[in-house]
C-alpha positions in Angstrom: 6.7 31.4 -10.1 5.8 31.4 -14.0 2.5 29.4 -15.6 4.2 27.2 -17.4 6.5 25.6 -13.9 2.8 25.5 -12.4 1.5 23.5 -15.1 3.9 21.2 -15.5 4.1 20.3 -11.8 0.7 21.6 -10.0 0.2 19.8 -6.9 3.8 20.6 -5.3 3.8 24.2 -7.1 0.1 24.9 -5.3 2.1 23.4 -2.0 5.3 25.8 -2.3 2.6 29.1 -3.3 0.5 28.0 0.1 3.5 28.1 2.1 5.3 30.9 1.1 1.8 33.0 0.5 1.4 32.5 4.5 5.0 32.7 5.6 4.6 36.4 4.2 1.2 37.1 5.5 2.5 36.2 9.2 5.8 38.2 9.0 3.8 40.5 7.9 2.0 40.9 11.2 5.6 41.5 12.8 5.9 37.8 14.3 9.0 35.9 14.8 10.7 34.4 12.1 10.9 31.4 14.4 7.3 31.3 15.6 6.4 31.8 12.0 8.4 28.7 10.7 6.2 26.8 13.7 3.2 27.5 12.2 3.7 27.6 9.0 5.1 23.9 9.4 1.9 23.0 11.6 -0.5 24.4 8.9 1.1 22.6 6.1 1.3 19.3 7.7 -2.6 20.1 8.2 -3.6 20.7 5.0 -1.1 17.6 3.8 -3.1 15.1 6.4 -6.2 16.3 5.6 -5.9 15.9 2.0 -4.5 12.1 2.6 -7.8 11.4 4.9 -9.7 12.5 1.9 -7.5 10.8 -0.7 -7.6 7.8 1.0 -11.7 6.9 1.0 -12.3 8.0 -2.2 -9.2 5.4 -3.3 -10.7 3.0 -1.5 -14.6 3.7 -2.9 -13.6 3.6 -6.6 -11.4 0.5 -6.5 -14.4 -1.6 -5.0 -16.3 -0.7 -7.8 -13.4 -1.1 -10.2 -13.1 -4.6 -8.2 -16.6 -5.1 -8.9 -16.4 -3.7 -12.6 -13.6 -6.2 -13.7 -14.9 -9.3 -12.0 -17.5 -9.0 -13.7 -16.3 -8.3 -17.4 -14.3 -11.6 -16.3 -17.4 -13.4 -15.3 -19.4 -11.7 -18.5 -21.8 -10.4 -16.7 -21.9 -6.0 -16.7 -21.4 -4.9 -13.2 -23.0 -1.9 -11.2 -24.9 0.3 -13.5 -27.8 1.6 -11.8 -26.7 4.6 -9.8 -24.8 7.3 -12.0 -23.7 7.1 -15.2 -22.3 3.8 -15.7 -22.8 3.0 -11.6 -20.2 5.4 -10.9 -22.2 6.9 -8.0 -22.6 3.5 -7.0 -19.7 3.8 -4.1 -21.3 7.2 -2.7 -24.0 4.7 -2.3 -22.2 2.0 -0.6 -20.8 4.8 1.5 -24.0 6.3 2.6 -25.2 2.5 3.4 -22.8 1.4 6.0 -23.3 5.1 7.7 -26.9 4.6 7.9 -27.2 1.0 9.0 -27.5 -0.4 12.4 -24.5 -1.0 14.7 -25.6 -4.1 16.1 -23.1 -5.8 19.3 -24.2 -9.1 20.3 -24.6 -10.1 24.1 -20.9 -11.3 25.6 -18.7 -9.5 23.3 -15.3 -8.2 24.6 -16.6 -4.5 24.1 -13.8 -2.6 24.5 -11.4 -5.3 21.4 -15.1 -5.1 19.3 -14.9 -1.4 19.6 -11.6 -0.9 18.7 -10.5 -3.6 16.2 -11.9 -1.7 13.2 -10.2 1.2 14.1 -6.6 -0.3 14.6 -6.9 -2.0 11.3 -7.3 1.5 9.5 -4.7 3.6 11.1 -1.8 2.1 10.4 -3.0 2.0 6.9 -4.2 6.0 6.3 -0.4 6.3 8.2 1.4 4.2 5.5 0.3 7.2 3.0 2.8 9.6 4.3 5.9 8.1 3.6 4.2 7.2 -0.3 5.9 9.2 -2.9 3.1 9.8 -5.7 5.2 12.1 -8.0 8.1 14.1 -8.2 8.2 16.0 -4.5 5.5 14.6 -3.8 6.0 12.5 -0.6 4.4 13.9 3.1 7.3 12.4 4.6 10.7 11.9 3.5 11.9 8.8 6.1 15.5 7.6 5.9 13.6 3.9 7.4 10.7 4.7 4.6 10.4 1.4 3.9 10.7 -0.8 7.2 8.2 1.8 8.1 5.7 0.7 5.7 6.5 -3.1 6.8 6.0 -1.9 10.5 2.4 -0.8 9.7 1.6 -3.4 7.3 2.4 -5.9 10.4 -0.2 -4.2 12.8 -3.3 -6.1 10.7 -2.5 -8.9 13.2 -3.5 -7.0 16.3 -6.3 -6.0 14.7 -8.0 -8.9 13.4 -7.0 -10.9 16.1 -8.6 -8.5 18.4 -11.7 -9.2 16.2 -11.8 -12.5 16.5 -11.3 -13.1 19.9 -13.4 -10.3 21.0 -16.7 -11.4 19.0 -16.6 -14.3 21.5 -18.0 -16.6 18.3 -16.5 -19.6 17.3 -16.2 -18.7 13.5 -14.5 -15.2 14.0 -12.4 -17.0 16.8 -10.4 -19.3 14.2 -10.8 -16.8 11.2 -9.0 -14.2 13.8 -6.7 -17.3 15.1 -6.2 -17.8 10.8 -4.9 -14.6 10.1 -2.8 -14.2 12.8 -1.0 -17.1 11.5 -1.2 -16.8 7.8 0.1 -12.7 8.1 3.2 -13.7 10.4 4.1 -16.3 8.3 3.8 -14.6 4.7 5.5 -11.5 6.1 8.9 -13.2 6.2 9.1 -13.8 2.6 7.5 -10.4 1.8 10.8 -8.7 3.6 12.7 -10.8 2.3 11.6 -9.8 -1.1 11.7 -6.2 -0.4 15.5 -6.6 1.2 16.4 -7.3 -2.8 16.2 -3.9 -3.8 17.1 -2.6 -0.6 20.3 -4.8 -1.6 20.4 -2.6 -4.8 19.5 0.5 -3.8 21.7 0.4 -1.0 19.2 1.9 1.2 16.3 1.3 2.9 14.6 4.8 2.1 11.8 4.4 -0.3 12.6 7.9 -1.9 16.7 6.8 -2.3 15.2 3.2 -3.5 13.0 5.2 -6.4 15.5 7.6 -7.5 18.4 4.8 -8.0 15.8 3.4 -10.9 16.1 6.5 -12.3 18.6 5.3 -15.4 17.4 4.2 -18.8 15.5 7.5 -18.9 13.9 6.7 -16.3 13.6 3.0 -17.1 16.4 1.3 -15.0 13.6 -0.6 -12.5 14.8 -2.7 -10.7 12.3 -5.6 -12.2 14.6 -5.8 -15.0 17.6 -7.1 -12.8 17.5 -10.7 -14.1 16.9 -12.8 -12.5 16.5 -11.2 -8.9 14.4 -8.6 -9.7 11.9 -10.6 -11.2 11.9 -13.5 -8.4 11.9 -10.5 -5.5 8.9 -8.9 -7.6 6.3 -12.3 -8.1 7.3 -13.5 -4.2 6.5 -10.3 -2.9 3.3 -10.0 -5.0 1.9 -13.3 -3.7 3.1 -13.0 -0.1 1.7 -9.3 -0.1 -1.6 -10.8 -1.3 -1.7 -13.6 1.4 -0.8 -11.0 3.8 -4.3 -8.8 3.4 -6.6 -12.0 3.3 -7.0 -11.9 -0.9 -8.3 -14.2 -3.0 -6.6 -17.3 -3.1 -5.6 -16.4 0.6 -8.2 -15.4 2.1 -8.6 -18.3 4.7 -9.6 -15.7 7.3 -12.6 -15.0 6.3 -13.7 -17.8 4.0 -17.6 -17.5 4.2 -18.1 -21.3 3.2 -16.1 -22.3 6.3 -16.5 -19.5 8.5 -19.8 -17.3 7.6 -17.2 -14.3 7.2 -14.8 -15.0 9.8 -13.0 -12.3 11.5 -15.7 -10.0 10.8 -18.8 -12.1 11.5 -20.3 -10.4 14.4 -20.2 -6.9 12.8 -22.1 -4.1 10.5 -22.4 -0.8 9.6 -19.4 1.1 9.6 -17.8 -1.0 11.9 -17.8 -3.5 9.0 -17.1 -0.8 6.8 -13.7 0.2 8.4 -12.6 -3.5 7.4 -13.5 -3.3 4.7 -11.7 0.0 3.9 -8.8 -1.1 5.6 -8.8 -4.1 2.9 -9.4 -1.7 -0.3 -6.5 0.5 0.7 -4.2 -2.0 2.2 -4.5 -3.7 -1.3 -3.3 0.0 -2.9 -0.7 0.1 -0.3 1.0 -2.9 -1.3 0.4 -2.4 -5.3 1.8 1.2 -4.6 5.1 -0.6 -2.6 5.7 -3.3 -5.3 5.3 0.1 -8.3 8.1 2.1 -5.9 10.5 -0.9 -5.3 10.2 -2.7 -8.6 8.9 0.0 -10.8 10.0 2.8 -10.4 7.4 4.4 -9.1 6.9 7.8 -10.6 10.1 7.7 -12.6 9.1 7.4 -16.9 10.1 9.0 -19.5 9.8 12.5 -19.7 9.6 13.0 -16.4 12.4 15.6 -15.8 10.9 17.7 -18.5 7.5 17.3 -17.0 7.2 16.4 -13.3 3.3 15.9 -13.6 4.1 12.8 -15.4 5.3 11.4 -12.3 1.7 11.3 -11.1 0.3 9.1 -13.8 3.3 6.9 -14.4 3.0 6.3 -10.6 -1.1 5.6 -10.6 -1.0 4.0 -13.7 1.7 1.6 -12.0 0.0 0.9 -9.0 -3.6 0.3 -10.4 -2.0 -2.1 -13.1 -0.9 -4.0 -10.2 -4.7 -4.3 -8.2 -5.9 -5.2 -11.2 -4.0 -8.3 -11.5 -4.9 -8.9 -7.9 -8.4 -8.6 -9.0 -7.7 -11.0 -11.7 -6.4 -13.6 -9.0 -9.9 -13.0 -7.4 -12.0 -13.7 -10.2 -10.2 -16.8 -11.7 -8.4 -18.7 -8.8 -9.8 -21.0 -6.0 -9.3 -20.9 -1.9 -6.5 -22.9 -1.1 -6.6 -25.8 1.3 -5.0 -23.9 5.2 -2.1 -26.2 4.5 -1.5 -25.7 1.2 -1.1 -22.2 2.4 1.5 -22.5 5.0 2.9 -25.1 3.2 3.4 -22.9 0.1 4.7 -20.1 2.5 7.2 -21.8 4.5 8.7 -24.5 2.1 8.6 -22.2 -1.0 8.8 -18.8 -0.9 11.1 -19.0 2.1 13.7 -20.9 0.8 13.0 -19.1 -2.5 13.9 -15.7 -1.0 16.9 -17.0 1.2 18.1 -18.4 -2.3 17.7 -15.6 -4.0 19.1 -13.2 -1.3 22.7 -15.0 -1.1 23.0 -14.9 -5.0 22.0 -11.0 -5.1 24.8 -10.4 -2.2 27.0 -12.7 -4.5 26.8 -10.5 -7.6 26.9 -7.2 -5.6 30.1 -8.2 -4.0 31.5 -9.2 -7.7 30.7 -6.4 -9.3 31.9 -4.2 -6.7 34.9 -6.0 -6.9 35.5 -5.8 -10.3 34.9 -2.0 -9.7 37.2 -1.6 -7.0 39.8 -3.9 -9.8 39.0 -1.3 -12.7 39.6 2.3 -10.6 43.0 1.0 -9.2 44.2 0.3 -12.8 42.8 3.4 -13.8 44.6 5.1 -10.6 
């Protein structure tokens, strides 16, 4: 391998040197070929979870204070500045906070949903990583289902804050629990509905097929440029992923001047802080969907030339999308619970149904028109 392929795609280069520096160590030893490629594979997928469990908090430390940092700019005020050099020790802090406080469990609780609420709402987030693609290669797992996968896990938050509610045995968490519930099954319809539009496209349901088919344009044929479908598929699935993780204007579940914090009422320490990781990252999750399917994802320009590229264009994406979630936070109201069903069900629904029959329209024209144009050229 020469410098100059290293540096212009390091993370998968460093993967591919790993691998093939211990596939020759072990066959060295005189095992199997076939025992080898066991743990070789084993190893690898190892050292690829591991680094996702640590990717993952540090993503999800660094956008609460980015959440914090912009709010406030918005609200002109200045934001953490206290600990490190412009309070960006400030989420080591945090961290070190909810590990140290008191785990407190009020009398009557359902122990065993209390206990393990928290934890169901973070694995199937740390899961949706794998099937991510964050640059050129750069994917844990390459699923033909990629993205029904990611709408699979994205689903489990119901089990998990229901759970929380009804196992607090409190009122408040009860019907902030009873909320969500609710609010994600109903706002996951147009979501999928939103993503089948560049399924439709892509003609696949992969999220790795889905990225490269934006690949035109040097490497600027998204699929948010489709007018008018792309666009409509894009904004729906932005406000229906939003409702779907309890944002700002959606986030009836826990709305503190209702329901003290809802869900979540009866808990701290890290139990509260598994939440609210699970929050942090499912809002990357979704930013880091909409960049794939509408975006591109890693594709830009340049990117052939220079693979690394794929890792900014893909961050730089996905963090321009939180940060218009964060400007939702800081500038719109709670909605009314009906407003937000009502808004759900008798808009974006029939928005997406809409839109769906007029993208399967034009695909069936222009394939036609294909089919018309190769048999006069035949």
């Amino acid at each position: 391998m020469d410098i100059l392929s290293f540096i212009l795609n390091p993370f998968v280069s460093l993967y591919n040197l790993i691998r093939d520096a211990l596939t020759a160590l072990l066959l060295s030893f005189g095992i199997a070929s076939d025992v080898v490629a066991i743990i070789v594979f084993l190893v690898m997928g190892l050292i690829v979870v591991t680094a996702i469990l640590i990717l993952a908090p540090v993503l999800m430390m660094y956008t609460t204070l980015l959440e914090r940092k912009v709010v406030a700019r918005m609200q002109d005020r200045i934001g953490p500045n206290r600990v490190g050099k412009f309070g960006l020790l400030q989420p080591i802090a945090d961290m070190i906070k909810f590990l140290t406080k008191e785990d407190i469990v009020p009398e009557g609780v359902d122990r065993v949903s209390h206990l393990l609420a928290p934890i169901v709402s973070v694995i199937p987030v740390v899961l949706s990583f794998a099937v991510l693609s964050f640059g050129v290669g750069m994917g844990a797992v390459d699923l033909n289902l990629g993205l029904l996968f990611l709408m699979a896990m994205g689903s489990m938050a119901t089990i998990a804050v229901f759970m929380a509610g009804f196992g607090s045995h409190n009122k408040f968490a009860l019907i902030g629990g009873m909320r969500a519930a609710a609010q994600i099954i109903s706002y996951e319809i147009p979501q999928i509905f939103a993503v089948a539009i560049p399924v439709m496209l892509a003609g696949s349901i992969s999220l790795n097929r889905v990225i490269e088919q934006q690949s035109g344009l040097f490497g600027l044929g998204w699929f948010f440029f489709y007018v008018p479908v792309g666009p409509i598929a894009f904004f729906v699935y932005l406000l229906a992923a939003t409702a779907e993780i309890n944002r700002v204007p959606f986030d009836l579940p826990e709305a503190e001047s209702e329901l003290v914090a809802g869900y979540h009422t009866e808990y701290s320490g890290m139990k509260f802080g598994l939440f609210y990781l699970a929050e942090f990252l499912n809002m990357f999750i979704i930013s880091a969907i909409a960049a794939s399917i509408f975006f591109g994802g890693w594709q830009g320009p340049f990117v052939q030339q220079v693979p690394a590229l794929g890792i900014v264009y893909f961050f730089g994406k996905t963090f321009l999308l939180i940060i218009i979630q964060l400007w939702f936070r800081g500038s719109l109201p709670r909605i009314r619970v009906d407003q937000l069903m009502n808004f759900g069900w008798k808009r974006l629904v029939p928005v997406m149904i809409g839109t769906i029959l007029f993208t399967a329209v034009l695909l069936w024209f222009y394939r036609g028109v294909l089919d018309y144009l190769k048999g006069l050229g035949g």
